[in-house]
C-alpha positions in Angstrom: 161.3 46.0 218.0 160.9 43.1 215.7 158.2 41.1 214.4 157.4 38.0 212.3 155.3 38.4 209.5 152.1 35.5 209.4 152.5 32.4 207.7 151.2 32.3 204.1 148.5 30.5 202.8 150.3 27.9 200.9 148.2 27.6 198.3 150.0 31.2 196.6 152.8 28.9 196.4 150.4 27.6 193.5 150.1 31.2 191.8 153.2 32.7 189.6 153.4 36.2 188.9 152.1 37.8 185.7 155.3 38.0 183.6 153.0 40.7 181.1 152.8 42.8 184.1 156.7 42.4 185.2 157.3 43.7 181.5 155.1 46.8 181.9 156.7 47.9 184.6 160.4 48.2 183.1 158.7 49.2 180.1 157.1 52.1 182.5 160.9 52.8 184.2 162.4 53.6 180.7 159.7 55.7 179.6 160.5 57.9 182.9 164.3 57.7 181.9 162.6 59.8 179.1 162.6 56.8 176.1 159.6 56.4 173.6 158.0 52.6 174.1 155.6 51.2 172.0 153.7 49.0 173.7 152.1 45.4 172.3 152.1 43.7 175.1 149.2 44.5 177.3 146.2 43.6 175.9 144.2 47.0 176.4 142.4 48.6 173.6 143.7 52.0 172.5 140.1 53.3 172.1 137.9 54.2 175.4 134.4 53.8 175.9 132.1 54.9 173.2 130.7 59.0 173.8 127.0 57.9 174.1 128.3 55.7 177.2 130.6 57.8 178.8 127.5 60.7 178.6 125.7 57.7 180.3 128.1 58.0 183.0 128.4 61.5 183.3 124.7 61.4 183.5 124.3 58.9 186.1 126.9 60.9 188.3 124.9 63.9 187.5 122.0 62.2 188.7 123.4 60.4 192.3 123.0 57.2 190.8 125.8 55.6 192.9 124.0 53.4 195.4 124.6 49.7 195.8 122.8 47.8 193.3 121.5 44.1 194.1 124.3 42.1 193.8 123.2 40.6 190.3 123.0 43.6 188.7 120.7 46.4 187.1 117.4 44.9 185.8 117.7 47.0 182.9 121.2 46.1 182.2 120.6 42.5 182.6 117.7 42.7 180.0 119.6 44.7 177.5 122.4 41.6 177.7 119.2 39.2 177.1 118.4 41.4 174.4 121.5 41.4 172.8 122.1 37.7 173.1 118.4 37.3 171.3 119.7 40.1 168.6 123.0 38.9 168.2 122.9 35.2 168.4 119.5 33.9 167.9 120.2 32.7 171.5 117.1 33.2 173.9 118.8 33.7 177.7 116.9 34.9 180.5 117.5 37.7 182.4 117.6 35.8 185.3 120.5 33.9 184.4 122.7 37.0 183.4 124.8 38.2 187.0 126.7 41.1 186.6 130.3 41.6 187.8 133.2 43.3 188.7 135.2 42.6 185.0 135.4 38.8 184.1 137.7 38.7 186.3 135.1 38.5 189.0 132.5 36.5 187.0 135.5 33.5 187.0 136.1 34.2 190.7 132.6 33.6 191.7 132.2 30.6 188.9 135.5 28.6 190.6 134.2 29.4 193.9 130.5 27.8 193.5 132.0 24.8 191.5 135.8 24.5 192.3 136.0 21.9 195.1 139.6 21.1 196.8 141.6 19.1 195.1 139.6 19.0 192.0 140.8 19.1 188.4 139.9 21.7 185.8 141.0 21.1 182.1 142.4 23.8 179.7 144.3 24.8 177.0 148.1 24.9 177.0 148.8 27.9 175.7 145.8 29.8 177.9 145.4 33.1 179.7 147.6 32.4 183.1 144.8 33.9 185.7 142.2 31.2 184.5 144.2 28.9 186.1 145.0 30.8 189.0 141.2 31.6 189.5 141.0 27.5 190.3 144.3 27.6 192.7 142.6 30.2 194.5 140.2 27.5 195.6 142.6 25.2 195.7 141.6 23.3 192.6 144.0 22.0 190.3 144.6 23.4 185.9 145.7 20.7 183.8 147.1 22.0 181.1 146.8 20.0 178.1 149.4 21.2 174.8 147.6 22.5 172.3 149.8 22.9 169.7 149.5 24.8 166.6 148.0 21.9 164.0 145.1 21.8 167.0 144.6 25.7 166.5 146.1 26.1 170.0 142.5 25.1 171.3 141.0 21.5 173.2 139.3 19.4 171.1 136.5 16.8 172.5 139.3 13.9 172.1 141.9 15.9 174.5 139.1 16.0 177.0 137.8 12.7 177.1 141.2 11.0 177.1 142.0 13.5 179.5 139.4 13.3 181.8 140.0 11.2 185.3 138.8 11.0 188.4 139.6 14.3 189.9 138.3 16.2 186.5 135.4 18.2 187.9 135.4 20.2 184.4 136.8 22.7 181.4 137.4 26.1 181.0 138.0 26.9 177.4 138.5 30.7 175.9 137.2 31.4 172.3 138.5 33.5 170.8 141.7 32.8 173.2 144.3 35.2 174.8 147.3 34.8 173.7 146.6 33.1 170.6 143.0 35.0 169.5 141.5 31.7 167.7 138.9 30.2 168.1 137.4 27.1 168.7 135.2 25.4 165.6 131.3 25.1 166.3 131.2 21.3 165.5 134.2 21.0 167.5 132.8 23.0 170.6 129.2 21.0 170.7 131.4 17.9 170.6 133.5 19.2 173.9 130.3 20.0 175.1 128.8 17.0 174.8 131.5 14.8 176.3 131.5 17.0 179.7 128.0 16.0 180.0 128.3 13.1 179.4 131.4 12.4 182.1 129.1 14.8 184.5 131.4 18.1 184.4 130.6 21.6 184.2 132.0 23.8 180.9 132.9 27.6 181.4 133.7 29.4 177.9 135.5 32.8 178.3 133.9 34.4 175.7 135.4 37.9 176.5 136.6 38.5 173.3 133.5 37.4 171.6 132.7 40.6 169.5 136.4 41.0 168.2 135.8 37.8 165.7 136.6 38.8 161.9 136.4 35.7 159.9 133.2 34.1 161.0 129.4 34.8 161.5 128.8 34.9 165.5 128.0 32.1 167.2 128.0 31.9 172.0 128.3 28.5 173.8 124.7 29.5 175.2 123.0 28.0 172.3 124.4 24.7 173.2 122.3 24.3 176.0 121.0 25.8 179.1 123.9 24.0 181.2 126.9 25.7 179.4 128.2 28.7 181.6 129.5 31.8 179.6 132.1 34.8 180.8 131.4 38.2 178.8 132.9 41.6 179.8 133.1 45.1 178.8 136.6 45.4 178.8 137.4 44.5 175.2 134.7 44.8 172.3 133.4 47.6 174.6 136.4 49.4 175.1 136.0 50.2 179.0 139.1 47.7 180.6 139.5 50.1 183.6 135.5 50.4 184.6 135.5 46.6 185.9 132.5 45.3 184.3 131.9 42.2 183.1 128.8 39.3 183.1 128.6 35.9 183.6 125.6 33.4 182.3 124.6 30.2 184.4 122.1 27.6 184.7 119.1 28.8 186.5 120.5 26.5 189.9 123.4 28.2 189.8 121.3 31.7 190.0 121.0 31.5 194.2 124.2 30.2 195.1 126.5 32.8 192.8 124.2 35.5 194.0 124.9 34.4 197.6 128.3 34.2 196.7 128.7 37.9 195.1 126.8 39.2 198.1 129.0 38.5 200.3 132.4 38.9 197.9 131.4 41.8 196.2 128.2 43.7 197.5 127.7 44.2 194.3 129.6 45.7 190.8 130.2 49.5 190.2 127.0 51.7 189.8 128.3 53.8 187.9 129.9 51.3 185.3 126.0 49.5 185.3 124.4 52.1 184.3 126.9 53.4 181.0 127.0 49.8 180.6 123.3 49.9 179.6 123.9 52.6 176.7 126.3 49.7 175.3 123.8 48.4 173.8 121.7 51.3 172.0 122.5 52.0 168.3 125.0 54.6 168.5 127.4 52.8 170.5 126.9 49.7 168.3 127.6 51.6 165.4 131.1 53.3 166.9 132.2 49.7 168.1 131.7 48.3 165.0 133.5 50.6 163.5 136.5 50.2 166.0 136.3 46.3 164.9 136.3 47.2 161.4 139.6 49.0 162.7 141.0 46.0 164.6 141.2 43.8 161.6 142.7 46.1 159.2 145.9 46.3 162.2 145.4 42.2 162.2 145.9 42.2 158.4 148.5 44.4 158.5 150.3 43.1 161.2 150.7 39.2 160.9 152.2 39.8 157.0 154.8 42.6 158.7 155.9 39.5 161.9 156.7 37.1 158.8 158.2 39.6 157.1 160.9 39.8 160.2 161.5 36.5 160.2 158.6 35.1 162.9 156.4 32.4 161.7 152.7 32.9 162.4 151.4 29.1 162.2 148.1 30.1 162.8 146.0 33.2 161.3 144.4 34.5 164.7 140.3 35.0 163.6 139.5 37.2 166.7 140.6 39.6 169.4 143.6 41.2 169.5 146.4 39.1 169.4 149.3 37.3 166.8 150.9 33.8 168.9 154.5 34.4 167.0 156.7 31.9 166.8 160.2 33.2 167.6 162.4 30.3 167.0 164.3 31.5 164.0 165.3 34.5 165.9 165.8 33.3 169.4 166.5 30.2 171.2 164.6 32.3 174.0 161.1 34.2 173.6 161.9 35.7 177.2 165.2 37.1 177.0 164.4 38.4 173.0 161.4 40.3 174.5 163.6 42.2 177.0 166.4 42.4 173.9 163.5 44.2 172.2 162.3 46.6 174.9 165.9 47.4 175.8 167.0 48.1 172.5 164.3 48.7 170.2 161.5 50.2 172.6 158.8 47.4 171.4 156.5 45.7 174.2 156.1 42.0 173.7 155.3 39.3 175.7 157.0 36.2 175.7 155.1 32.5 176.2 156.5 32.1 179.6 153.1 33.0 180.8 150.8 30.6 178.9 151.9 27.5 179.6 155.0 25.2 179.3 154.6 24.0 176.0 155.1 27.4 173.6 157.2 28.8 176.8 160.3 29.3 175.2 159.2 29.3 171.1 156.4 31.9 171.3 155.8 35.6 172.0 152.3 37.4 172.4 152.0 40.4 169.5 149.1 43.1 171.2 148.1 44.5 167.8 145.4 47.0 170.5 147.4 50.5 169.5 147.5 52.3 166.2 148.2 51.4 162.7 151.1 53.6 163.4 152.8 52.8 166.2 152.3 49.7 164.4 154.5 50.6 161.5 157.1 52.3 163.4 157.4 49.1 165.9 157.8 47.2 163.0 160.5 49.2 161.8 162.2 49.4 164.8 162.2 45.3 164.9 163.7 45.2 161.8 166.7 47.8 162.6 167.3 45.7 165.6 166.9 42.1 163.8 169.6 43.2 161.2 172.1 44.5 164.0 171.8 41.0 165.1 172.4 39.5 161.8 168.6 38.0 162.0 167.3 39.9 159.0 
């Protein structure tokens, strides 16, 4: 007996997969073949959640602290973000405007969905993170991807989006600091971006995920340009915790009601569990371990961008935060995708090439993960250049 499988929405037609992923999986079938793979492609910390937070955990398991929660979150864990926006950032927020979610992940879902109509256009970055874009097809909105090349930092600027802009623009989604390229985008030059999507009546989103993995500048959040900006936080990165699925997102008091009502019925609400060791993120002792892990990221920065030119990739740009180098490959490679498999296959290094980003650094570029330790770091590195100078590259 046969059967016909159901017609497919067309709008995954409008979704690619995630080539990172594609590459973690025969990265994952060698590794059972018995081979030793370093991998810098995913962009996981190598750390886990701080000791204080996983006892948090522990604790609230201990205690059957595993109900639903309202589908905005812990009151105490919303305050404690308010708090740490107010400590941090000299930025007063609410915590009424801070909904908690399952990872960013969900915080963009429910942000496209409230303000993504059909049709509409949402400007970003190209390179960006791929599922930004695919958070706006999912409601069948439109990414247009404007190249941002290396002389603009690989970020917009407030000219790209007002000549940019047209009828069908309905807003921006920027990321600073940005995956794949980890810069981020000047304070003058975000106000100005700011400014112009007011003026042309557009909502701004800033994926700020990465925001406390920035090493070369005092911090500064979107939220203290104004009430209207919308901000995407998570506990994946800085925080260490990718698998718990925790993540924030800040909006303009009308927004409040409708992404609620949205998260109610999407989500229920985010983990329990994850809330409450979320909370003890922001107490001292935790503070003082992820600082210390920052401290720990940017010594593997500084050590890593020196050791990619030493191979014979160009790093145009000095990445200033999270955990990434945007390499430029073309003196190795005509082709970042096919040298990345080169370099799994026969070296046993995890890279990602810029097929996932965008068109323009497509072929040119590959993603460098620096998130694993200063010595798989040094031994990837000298596998790279064992396999550069069998290919007469080095």
């Amino acid at each position: 007996m046969s059967s016909n499988l159901t017609q497919l929405a067309s709008r995954l037609d409008n979704i690619a997969p995630f080539h990172v992923m594609e590459l973690a999986k025969m990265a994952a079938e060698l590794e059972r073949q018995g081979r030793h793979i370093i991998h810098m492609g995913i962009g996981e910390p190598d750390f886990t959640a701080a000791p204080s937070v996983q006892a948090a955990a522990a604790q609230a398991m201990a205690d059957g602290k595993m109900q639903y929660t309202s589908a905005t979150g812990l009151p105490k864990l919303r305050a404690a973000i308010a708090k740490h926006y107010r400590d941090k950032y000299g930025v007063e927020v609410t915590p009424s405007r801070i909904i908690v979610t399952a990872g960013a992940s969900g915080a963009l879902l429910l942000a496209c969905a409230a303000l993504v109509e059909k049709g509409a256009e949402v400007l970003m970055s190209d390179p960006s993170y791929p599922c930004n874009r695919h958070f706006v097809a999912a409601f069948d909105g439109t990414s247009k991807l404007i190249e941002s090349g290396p002389e603009h930092r690989f970020q917009l600027s407030a000219q790209m989006v007002s000549e940019n802009w047209s009828e069908q623009t309905c807003g921006v989604l920027l990321a600073s600091p940005s995956n794949p390229t980890g810069t981020s985008i000047a304070e003058d030059e975000l106000r100005q971006i700011v400014e112009v999507v007011r003026q042309k009546g557009g909502f701004t989103i800033v994926d700020e995920i990465y925001h406390g993995l920035r090493y070369d500048a005092a911090p500064f959040s979107a939220l203290s340009l104004g009430d209207d900006v919308i901000v995407i936080n998570s506990f994946s990165k800085y925080f260490n915790m990718t698998g718990w699925r925790l993540g924030w997102l800040v909006v303009p008091e009308a927004l409040v009601q409708p992404i609620e009502k949205l998260a109610q019925n999407l989500f229920i609400c985010p983990s329990s569990l994850a809330q409450h060791a979320g909370v003890a993120c922001f107490e001292p002792e935790a503070t003082a371990v992820y600082e210390e892990r920052k401290a720990e990221f940017r010594r593997r920065r500084d050590y890593i961008v020196p050791a990619l030119e030493g191979l014979g990739f160009k790093v145009p740009v000095m990445p200033d935060g999270a955990f990434y180098v945007y390499a430029d490959c073309s003196a190795l490679s005509d082709d970042a995708d096919s040298l990345t498999i080169a370099m799994l296959n026969e070296a046993g290094v995890v890279m990602v090439p810029g097929l996932d980003f965008g068109p323009s650094t497509a072929r040119q570029y590959i993603r460098v993960s620096y998130a694993t330790s200063m010595e798989n770091l040094q031994e990837a590195v000298e596998r790279l250049r064992v396999f550069f100078e069998k290919r007469g590259k080095a």
